[in-house]
Each structure stands twice: as structure tokens, then as C-alpha cells.
mmCIF file of the N, C-alpha and C atoms, coordinates in Angstrom:
data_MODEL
# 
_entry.id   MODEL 
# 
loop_
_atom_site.group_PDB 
_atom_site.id 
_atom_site.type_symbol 
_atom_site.label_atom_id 
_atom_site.label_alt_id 
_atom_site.label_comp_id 
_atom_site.label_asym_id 
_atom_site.label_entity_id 
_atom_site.label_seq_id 
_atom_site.pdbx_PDB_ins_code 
_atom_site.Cartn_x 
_atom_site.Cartn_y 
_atom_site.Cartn_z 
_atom_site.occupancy 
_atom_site.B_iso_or_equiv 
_atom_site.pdbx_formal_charge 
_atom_site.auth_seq_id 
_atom_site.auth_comp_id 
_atom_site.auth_asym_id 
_atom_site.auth_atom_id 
_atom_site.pdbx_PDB_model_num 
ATOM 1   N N  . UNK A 1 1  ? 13.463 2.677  28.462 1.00 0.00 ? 1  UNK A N  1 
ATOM 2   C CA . UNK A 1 1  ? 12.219 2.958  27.772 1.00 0.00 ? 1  UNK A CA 1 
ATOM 3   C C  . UNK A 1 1  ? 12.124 2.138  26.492 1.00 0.00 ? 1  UNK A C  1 
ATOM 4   N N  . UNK A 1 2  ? 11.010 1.697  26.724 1.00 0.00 ? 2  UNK A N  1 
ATOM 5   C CA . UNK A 1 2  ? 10.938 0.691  24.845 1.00 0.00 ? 2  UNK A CA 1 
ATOM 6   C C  . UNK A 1 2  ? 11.011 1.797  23.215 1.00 0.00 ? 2  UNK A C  1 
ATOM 7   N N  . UNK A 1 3  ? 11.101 1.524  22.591 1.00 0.00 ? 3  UNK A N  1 
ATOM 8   C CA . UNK A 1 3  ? 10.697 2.025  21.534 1.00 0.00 ? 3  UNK A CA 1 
ATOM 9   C C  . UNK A 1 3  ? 10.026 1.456  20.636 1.00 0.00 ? 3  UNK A C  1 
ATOM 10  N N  . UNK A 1 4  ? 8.723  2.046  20.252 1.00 0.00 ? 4  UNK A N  1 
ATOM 11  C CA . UNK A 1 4  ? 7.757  1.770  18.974 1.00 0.00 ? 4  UNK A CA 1 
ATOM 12  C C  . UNK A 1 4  ? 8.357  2.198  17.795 1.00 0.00 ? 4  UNK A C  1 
ATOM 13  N N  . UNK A 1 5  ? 8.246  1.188  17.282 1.00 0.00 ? 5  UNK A N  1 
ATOM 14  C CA . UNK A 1 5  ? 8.304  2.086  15.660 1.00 0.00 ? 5  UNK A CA 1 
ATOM 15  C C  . UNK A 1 5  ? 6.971  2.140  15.264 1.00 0.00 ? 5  UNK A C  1 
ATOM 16  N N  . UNK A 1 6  ? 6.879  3.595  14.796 1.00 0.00 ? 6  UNK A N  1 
ATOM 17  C CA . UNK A 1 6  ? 5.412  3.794  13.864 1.00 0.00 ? 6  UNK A CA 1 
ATOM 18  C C  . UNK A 1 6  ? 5.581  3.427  12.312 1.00 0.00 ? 6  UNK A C  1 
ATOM 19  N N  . UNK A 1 7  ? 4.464  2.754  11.912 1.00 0.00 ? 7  UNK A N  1 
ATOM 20  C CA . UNK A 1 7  ? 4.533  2.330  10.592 1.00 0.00 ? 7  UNK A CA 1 
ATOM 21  C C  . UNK A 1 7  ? 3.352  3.206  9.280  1.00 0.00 ? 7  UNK A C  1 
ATOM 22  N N  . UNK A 1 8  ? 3.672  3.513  8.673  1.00 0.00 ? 8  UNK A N  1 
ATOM 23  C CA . UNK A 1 8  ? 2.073  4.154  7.735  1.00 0.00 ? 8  UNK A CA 1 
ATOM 24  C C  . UNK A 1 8  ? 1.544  2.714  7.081  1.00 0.00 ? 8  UNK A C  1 
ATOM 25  N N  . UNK A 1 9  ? 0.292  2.603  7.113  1.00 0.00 ? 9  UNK A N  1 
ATOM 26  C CA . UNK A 1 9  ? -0.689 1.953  6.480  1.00 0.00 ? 9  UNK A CA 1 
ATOM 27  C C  . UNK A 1 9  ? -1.154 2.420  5.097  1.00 0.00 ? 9  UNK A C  1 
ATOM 28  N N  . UNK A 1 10 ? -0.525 3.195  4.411  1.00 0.00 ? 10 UNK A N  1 
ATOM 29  C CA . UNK A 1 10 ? -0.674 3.020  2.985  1.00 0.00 ? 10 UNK A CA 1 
ATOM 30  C C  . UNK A 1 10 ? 0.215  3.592  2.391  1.00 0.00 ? 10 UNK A C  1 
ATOM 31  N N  . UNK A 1 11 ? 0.489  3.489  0.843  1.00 0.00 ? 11 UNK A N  1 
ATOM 32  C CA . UNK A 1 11 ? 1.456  3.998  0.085  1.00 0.00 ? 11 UNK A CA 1 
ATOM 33  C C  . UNK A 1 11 ? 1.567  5.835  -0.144 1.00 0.00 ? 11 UNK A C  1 
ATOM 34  N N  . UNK A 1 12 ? 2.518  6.300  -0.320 1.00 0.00 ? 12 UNK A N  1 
ATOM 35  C CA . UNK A 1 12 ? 1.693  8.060  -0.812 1.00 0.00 ? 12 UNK A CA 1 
ATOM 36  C C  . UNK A 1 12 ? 3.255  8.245  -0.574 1.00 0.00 ? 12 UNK A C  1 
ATOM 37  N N  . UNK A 1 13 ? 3.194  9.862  -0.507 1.00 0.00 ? 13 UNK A N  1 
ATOM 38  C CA . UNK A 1 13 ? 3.925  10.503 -0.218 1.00 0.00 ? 13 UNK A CA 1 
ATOM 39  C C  . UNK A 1 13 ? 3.912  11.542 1.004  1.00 0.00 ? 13 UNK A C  1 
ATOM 40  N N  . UNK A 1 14 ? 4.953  11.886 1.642  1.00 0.00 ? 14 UNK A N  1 
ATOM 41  C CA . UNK A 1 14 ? 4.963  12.725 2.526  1.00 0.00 ? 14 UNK A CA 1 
ATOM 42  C C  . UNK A 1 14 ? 4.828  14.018 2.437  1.00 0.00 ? 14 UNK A C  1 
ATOM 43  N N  . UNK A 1 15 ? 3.958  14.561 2.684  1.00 0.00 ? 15 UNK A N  1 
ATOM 44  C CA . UNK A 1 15 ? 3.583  15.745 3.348  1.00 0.00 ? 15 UNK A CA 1 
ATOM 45  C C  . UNK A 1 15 ? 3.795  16.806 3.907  1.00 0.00 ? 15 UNK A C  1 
ATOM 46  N N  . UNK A 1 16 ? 3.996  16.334 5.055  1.00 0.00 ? 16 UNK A N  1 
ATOM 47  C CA . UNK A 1 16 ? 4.009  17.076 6.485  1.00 0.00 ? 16 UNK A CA 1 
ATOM 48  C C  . UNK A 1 16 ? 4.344  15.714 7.640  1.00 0.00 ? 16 UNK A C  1 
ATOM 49  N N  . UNK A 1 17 ? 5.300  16.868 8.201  1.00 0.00 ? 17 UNK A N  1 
ATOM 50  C CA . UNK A 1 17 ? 5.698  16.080 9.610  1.00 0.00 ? 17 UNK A CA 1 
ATOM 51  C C  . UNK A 1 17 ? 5.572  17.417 10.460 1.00 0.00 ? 17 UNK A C  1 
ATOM 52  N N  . UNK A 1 18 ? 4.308  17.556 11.146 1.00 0.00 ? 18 UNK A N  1 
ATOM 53  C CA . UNK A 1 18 ? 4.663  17.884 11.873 1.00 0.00 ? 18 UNK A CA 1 
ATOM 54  C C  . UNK A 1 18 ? 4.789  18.415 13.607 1.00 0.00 ? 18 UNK A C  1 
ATOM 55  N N  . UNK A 1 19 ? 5.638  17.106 13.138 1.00 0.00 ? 19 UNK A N  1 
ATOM 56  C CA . UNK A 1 19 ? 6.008  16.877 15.107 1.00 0.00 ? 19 UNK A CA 1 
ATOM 57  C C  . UNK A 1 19 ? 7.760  16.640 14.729 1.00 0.00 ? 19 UNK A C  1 
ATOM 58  N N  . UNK A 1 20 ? 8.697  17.032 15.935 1.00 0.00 ? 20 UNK A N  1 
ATOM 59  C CA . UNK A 1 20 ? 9.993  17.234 15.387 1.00 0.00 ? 20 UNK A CA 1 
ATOM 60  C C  . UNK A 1 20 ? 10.897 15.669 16.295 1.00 0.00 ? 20 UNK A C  1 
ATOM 61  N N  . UNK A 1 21 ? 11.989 15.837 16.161 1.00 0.00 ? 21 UNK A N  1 
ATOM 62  C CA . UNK A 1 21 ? 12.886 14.686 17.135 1.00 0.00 ? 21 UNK A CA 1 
ATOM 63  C C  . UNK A 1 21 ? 12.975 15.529 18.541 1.00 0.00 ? 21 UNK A C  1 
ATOM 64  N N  . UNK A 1 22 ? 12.909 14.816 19.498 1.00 0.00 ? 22 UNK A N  1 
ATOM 65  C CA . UNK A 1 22 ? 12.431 15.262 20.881 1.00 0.00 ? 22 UNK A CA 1 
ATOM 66  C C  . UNK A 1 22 ? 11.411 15.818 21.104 1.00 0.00 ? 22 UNK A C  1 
ATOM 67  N N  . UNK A 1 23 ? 10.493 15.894 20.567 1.00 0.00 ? 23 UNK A N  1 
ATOM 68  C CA . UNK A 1 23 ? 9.206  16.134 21.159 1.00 0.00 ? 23 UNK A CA 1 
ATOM 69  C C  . UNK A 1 23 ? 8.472  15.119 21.865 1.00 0.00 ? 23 UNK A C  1 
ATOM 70  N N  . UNK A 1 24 ? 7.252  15.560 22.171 1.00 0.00 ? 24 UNK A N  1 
ATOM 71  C CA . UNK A 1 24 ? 6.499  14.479 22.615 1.00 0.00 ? 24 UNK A CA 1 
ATOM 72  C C  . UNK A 1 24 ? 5.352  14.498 22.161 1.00 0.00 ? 24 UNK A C  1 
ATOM 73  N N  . UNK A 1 25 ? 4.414  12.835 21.650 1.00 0.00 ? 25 UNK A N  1 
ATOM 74  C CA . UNK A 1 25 ? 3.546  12.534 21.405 1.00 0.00 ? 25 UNK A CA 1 
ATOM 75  C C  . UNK A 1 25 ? 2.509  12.637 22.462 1.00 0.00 ? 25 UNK A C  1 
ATOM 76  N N  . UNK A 1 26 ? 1.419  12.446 22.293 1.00 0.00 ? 26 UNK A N  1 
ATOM 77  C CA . UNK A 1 26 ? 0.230  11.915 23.125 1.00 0.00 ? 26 UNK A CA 1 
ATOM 78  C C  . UNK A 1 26 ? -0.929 10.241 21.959 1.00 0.00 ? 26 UNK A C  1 
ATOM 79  N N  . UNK A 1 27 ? -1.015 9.697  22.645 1.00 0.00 ? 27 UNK A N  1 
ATOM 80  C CA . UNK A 1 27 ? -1.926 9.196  21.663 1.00 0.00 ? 27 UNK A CA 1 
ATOM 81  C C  . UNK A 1 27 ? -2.612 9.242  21.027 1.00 0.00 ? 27 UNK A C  1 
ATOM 82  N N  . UNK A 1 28 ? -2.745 8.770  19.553 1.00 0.00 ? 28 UNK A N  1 
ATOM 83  C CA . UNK A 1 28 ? -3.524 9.988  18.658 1.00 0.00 ? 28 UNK A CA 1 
ATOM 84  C C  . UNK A 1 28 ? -2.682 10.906 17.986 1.00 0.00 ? 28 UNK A C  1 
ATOM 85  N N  . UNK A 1 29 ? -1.616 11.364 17.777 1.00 0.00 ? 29 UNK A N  1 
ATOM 86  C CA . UNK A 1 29 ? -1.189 13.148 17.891 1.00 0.00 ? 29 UNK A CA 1 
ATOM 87  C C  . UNK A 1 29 ? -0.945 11.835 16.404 1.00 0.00 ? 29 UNK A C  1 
ATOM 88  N N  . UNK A 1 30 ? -0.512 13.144 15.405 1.00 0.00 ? 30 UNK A N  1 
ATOM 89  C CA . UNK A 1 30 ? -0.464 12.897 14.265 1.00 0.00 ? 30 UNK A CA 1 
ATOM 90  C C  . UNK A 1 30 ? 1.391  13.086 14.225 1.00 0.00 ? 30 UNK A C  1 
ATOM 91  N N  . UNK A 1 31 ? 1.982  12.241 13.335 1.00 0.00 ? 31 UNK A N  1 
ATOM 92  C CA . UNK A 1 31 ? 3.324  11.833 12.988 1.00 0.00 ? 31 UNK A CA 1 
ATOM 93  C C  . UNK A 1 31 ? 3.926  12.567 11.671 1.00 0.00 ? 31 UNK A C  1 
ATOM 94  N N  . UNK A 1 32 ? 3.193  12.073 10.798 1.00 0.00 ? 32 UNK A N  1 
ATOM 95  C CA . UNK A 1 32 ? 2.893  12.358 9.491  1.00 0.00 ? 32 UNK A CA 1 
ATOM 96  C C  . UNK A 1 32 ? 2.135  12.698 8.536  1.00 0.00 ? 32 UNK A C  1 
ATOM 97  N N  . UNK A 1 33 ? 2.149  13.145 7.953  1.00 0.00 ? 33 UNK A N  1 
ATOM 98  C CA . UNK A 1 33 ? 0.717  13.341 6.784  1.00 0.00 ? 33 UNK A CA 1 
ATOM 99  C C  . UNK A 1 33 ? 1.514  12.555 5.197  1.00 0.00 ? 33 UNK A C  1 
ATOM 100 N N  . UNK A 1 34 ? 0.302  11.642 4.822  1.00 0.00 ? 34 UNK A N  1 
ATOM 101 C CA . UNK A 1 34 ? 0.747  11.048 3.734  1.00 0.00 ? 34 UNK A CA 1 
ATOM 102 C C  . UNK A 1 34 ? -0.406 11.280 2.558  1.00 0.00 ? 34 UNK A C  1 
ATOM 103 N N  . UNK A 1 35 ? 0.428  11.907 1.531  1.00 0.00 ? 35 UNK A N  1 
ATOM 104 C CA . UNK A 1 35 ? -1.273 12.069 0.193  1.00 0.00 ? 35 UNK A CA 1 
ATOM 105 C C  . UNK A 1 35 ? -0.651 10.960 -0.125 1.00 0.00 ? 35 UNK A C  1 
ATOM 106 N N  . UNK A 1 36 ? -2.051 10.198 -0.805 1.00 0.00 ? 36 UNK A N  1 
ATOM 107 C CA . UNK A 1 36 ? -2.320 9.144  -1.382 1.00 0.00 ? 36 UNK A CA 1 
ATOM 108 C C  . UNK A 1 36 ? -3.549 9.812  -1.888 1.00 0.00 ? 36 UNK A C  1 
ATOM 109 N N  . UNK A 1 37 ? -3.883 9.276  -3.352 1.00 0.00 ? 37 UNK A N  1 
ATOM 110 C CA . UNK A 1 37 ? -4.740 9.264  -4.360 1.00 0.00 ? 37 UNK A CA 1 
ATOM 111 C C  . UNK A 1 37 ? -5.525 10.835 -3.629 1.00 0.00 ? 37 UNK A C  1 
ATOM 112 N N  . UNK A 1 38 ? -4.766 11.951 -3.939 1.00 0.00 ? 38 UNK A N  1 
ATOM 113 C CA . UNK A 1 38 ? -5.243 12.994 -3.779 1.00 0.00 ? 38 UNK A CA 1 
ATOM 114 C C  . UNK A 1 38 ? -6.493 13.183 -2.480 1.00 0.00 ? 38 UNK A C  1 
ATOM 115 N N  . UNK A 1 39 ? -5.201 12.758 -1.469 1.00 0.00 ? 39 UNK A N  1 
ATOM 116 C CA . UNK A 1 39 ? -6.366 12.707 -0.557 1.00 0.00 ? 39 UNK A CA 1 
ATOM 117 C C  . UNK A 1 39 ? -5.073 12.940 0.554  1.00 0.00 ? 39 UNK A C  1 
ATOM 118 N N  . UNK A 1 40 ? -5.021 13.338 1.717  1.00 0.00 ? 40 UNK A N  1 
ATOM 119 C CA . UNK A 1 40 ? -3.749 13.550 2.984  1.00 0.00 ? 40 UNK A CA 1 
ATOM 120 C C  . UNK A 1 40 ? -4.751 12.653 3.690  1.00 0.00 ? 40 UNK A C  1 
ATOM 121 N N  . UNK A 1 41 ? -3.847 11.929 3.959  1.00 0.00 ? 41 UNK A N  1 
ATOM 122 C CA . UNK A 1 41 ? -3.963 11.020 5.579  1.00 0.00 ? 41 UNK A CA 1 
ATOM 123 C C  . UNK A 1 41 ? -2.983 10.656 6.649  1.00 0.00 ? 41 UNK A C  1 
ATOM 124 N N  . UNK A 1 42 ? -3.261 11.295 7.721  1.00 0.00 ? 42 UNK A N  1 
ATOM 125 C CA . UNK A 1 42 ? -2.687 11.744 8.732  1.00 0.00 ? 42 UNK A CA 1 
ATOM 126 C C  . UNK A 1 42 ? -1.895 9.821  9.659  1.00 0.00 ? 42 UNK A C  1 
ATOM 127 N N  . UNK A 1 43 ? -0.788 9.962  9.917  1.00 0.00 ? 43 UNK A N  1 
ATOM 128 C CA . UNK A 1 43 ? -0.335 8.643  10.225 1.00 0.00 ? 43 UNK A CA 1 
ATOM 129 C C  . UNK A 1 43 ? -0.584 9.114  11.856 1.00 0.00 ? 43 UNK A C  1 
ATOM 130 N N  . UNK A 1 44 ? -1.111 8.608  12.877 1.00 0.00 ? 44 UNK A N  1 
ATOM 131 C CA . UNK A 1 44 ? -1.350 8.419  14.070 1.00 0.00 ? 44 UNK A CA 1 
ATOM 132 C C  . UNK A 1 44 ? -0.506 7.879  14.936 1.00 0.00 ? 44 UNK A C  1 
ATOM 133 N N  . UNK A 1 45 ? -0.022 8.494  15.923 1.00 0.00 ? 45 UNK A N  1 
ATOM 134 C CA . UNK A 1 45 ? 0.967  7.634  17.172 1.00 0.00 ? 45 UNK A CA 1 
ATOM 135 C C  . UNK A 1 45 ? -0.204 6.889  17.964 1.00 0.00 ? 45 UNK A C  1 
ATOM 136 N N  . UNK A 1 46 ? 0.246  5.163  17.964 1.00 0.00 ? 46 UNK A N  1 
ATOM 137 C CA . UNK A 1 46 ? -0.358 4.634  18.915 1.00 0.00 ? 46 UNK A CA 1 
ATOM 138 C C  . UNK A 1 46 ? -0.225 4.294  20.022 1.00 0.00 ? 46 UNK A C  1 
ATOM 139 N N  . UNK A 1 47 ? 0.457  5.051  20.901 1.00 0.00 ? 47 UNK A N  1 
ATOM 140 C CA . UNK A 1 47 ? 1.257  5.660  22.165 1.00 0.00 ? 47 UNK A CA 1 
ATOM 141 C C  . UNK A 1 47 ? 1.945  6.584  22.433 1.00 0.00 ? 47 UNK A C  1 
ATOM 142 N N  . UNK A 1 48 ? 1.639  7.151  23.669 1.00 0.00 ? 48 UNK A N  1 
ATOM 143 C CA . UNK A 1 48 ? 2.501  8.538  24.164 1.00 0.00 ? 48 UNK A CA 1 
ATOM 144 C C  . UNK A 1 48 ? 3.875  8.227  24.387 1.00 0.00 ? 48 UNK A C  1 
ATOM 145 N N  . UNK A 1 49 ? 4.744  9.662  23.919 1.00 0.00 ? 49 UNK A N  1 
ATOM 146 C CA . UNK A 1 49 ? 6.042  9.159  24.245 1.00 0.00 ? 49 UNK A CA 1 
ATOM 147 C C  . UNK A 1 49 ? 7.028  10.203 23.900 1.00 0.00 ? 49 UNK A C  1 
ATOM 148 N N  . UNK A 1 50 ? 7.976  9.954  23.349 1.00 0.00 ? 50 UNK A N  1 
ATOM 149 C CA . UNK A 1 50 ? 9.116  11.287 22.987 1.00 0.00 ? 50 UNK A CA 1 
ATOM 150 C C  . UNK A 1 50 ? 9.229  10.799 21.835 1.00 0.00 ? 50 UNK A C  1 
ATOM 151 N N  . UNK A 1 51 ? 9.338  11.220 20.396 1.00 0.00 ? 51 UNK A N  1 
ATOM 152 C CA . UNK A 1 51 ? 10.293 11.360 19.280 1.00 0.00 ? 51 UNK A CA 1 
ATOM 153 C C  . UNK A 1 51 ? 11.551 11.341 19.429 1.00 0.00 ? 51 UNK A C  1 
ATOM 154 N N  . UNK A 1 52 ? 12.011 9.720  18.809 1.00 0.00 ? 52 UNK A N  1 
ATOM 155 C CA . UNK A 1 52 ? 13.490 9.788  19.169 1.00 0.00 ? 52 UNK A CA 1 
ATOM 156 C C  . UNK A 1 52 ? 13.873 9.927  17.867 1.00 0.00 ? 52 UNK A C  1 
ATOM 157 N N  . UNK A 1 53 ? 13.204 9.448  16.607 1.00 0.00 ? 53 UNK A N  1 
ATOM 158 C CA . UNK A 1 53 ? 13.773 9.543  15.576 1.00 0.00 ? 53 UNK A CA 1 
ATOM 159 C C  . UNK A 1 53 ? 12.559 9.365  14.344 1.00 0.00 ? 53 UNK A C  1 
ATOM 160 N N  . UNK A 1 54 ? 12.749 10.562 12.886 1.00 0.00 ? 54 UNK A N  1 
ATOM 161 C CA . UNK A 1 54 ? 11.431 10.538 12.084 1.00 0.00 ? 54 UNK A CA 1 
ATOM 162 C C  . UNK A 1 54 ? 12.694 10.064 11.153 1.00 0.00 ? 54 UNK A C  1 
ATOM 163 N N  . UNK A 1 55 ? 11.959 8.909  10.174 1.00 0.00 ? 55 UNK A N  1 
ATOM 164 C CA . UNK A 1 55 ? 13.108 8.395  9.015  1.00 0.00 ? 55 UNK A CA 1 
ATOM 165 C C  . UNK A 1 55 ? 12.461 8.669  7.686  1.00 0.00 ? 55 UNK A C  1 
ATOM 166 N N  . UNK A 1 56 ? 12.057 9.697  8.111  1.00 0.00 ? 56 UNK A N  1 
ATOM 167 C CA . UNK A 1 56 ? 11.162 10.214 6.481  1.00 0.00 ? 56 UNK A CA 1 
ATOM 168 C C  . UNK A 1 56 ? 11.101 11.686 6.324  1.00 0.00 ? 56 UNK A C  1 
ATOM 169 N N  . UNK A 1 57 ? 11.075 12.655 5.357  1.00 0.00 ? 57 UNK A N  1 
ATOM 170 C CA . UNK A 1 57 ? 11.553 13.630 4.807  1.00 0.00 ? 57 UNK A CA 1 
ATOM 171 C C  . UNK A 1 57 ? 9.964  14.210 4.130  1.00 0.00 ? 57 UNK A C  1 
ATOM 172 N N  . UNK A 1 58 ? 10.235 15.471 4.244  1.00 0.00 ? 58 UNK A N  1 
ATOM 173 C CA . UNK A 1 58 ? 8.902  16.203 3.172  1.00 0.00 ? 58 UNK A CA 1 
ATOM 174 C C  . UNK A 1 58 ? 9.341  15.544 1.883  1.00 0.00 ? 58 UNK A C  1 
ATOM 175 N N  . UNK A 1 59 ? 7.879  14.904 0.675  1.00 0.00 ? 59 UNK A N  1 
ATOM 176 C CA . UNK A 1 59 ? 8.527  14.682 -0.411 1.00 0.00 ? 59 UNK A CA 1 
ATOM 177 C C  . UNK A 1 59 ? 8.846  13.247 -0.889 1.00 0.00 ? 59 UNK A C  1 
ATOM 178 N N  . UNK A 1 60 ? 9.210  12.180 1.035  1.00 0.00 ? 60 UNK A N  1 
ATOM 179 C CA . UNK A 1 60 ? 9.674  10.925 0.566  1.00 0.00 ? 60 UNK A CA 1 
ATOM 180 C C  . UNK A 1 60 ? 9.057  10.373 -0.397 1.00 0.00 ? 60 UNK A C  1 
ATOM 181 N N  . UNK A 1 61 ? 8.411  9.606  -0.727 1.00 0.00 ? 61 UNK A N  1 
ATOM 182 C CA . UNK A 1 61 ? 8.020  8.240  -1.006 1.00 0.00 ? 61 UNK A CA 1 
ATOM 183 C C  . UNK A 1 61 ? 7.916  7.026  -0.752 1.00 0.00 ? 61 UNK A C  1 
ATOM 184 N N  . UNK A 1 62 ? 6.513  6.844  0.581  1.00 0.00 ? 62 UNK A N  1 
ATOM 185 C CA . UNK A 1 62 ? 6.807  5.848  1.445  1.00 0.00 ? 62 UNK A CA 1 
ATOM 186 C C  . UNK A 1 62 ? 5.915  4.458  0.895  1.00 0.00 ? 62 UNK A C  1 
ATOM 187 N N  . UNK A 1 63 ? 5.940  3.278  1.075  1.00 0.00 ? 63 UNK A N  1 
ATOM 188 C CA . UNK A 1 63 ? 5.517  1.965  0.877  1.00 0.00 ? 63 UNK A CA 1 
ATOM 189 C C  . UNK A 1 63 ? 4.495  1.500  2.292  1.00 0.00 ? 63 UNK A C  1 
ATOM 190 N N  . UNK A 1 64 ? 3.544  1.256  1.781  1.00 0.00 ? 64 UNK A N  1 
ATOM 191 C CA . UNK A 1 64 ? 2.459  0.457  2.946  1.00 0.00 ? 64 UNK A CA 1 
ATOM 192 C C  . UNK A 1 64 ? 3.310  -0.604 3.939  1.00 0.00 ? 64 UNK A C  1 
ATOM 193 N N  . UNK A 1 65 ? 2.920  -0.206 5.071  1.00 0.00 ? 65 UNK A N  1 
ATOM 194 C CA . UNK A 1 65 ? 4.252  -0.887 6.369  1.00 0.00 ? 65 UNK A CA 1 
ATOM 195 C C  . UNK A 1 65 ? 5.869  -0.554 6.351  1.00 0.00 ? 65 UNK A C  1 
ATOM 196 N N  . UNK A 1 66 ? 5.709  0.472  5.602  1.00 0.00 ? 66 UNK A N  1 
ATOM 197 C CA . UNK A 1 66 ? 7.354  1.452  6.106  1.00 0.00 ? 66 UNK A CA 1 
ATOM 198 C C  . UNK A 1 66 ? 6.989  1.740  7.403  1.00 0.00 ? 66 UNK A C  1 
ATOM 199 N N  . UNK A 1 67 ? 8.267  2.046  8.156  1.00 0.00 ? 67 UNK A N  1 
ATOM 200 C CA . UNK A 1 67 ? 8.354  2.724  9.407  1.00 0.00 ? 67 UNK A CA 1 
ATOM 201 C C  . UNK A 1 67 ? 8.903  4.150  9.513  1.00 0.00 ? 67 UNK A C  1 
ATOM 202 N N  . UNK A 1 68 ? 8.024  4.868  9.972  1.00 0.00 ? 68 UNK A N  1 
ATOM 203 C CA . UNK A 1 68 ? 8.322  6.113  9.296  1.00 0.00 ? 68 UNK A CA 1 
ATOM 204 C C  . UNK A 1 68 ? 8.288  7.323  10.635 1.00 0.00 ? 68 UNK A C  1 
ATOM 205 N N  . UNK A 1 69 ? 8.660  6.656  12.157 1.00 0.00 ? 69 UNK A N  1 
ATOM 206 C CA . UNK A 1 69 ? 9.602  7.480  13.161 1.00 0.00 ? 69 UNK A CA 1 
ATOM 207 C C  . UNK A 1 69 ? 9.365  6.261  14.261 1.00 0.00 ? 69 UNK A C  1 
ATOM 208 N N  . UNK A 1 70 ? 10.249 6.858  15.332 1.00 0.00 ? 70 UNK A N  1 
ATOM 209 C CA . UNK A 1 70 ? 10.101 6.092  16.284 1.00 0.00 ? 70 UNK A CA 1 
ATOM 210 C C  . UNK A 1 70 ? 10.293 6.768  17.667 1.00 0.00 ? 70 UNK A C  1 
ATOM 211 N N  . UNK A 1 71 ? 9.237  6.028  18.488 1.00 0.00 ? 71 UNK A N  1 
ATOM 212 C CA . UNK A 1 71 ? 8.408  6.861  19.909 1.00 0.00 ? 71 UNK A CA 1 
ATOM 213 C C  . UNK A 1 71 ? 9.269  5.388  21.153 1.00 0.00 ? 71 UNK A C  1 
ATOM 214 N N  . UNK A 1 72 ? 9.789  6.830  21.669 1.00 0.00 ? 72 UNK A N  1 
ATOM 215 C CA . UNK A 1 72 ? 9.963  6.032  23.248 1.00 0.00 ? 72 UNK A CA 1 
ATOM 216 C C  . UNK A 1 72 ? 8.911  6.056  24.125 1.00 0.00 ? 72 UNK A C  1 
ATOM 217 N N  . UNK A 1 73 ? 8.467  5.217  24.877 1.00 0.00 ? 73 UNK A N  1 
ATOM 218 C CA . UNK A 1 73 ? 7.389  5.430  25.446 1.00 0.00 ? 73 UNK A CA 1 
ATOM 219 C C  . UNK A 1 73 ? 8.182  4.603  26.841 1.00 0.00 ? 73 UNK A C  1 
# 
């Protein structure tokens, strides 16, 4: 099975995760939640698949094009 890494598209902080390791996505399903400038925006899987691994924490502090889990599909 390949693996995607999902990346967030803007800076913020983490939120909410919540989808766990071994679960499964659908396309669309939400990964993460990141506030930025007092606002939550939800990071999107852009393929169905299993959660093999989330590399981010309630709290992180993530950078625009971090990778922040990764989907077997």
C-alpha cells in the first residue's frame, strides 16, 4: 500500500485530531484542526485509507507544508 503524507496549508496550532492511528479515512474526513488567526481550519485527507501515523500533538505548533499524519491508501 502507498503512503500519503498529509501536509497542512497554513501555519497555527493544533487543535484537535480527531481521527486516531488505525483508523480509517474517507476523502474529505478531516485529520486535524488547525487555529490560525482565531479562526479553526480543518486539514482534509485527500484520499481514503488507514491512519498509519499522526506526527502532531494537541497544542503543537505547526509551519505551512508540515506533514502532519500519514494515510495508507
Amino acid at each position: 500500500m502507498p503512503e500519503i503524507k498529509i501536509v497542512t496549508e497554513i501555519a497555527g496550532r493544533i487543535c484537535s485530531t480527531p481521527v486516531q492511528v488505525g483508523g480509517t479515512v474517507a476523502d474529505g474526513d478531516e485529520i486535524v484542526v488547525v487555529e490560525a488567526m482565531k479562526m479553526e481550519i480543518p486539514v482534509l485527507s485527500p484520499v481514503s485509507g488507514e491512519i498509519t501515523s499522526i506526527l502532531v500533538k494537541i497544542d503543537d505548533v505547526v509551519a505551512e507544508g508540515q506533514a502532519i499524519a500519514i494515510v495508507a491508501n
